[in-house]
N, C-alpha and C positions, 0 to 999 in steps of 0.2 A: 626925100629918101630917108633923113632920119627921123618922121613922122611914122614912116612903114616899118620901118625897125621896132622904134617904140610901140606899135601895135601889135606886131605880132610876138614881142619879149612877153608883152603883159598876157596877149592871149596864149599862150605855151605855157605862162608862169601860171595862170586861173585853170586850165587844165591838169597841170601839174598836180594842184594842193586841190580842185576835183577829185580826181582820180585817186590821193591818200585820203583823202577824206571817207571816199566810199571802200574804198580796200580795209579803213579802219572800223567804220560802223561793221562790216561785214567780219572781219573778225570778231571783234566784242561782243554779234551777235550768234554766233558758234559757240564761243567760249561760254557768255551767258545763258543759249537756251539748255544747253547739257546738264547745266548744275538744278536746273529749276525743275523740281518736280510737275508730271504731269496729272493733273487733277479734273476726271472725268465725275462722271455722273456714278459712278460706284466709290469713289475717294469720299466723294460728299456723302453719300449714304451712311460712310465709314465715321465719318466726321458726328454725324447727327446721331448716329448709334451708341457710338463709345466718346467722343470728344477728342479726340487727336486721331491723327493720319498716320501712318505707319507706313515708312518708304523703304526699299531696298538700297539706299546708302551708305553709306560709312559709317560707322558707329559713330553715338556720340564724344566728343569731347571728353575726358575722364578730369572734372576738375579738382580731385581733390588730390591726384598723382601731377596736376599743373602745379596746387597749391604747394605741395612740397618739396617740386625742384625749386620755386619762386623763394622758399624760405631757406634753402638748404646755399643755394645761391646769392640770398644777400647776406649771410650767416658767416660766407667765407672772409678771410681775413685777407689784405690786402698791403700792398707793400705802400709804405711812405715814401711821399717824393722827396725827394733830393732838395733838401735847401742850401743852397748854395748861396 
């Protein structure tokens, strides 16, 4: 009897982290095909044409408005700890 026990804990438990397992590939693979551009047979045209690909995404990054909260941020002054 508690041979069939120990069977079927472990077969519930192998189902269990189954089942997360593919619930998690399948999210991550939503999440990940959405951000990836799609690159047809006119992308590449574009690519051999001009050299870069041109997507309707987000602009890019503005690094030189990152650079300056980066400096503006460690520029600030900051309180001394307590020696006690």
């Amino acid at each position: 009897m508690l041979t069939l026990f120990w069977l079927v804990f472990w077969a519930g438990l192998t189902v269990l982290a189954v089942s997360a397992g593919v619930s998690l590939r399948i999210r991550l693979r939503d999440r990940v095909g959405k951000s990836m551009p799609i690159v047809n047979d006119a992308a590449v045209e574009e690519i051999l044409a001009t050299g870069a690909l041109v997507t309707d995404e987000d602009s890019p990054l503005d690094i030189e408005k990152i650079d300056d909260e980066e400096h503006k941020f460690w520029s600030q002054t900051w309180d001394e700890p307590d020696e006690r």
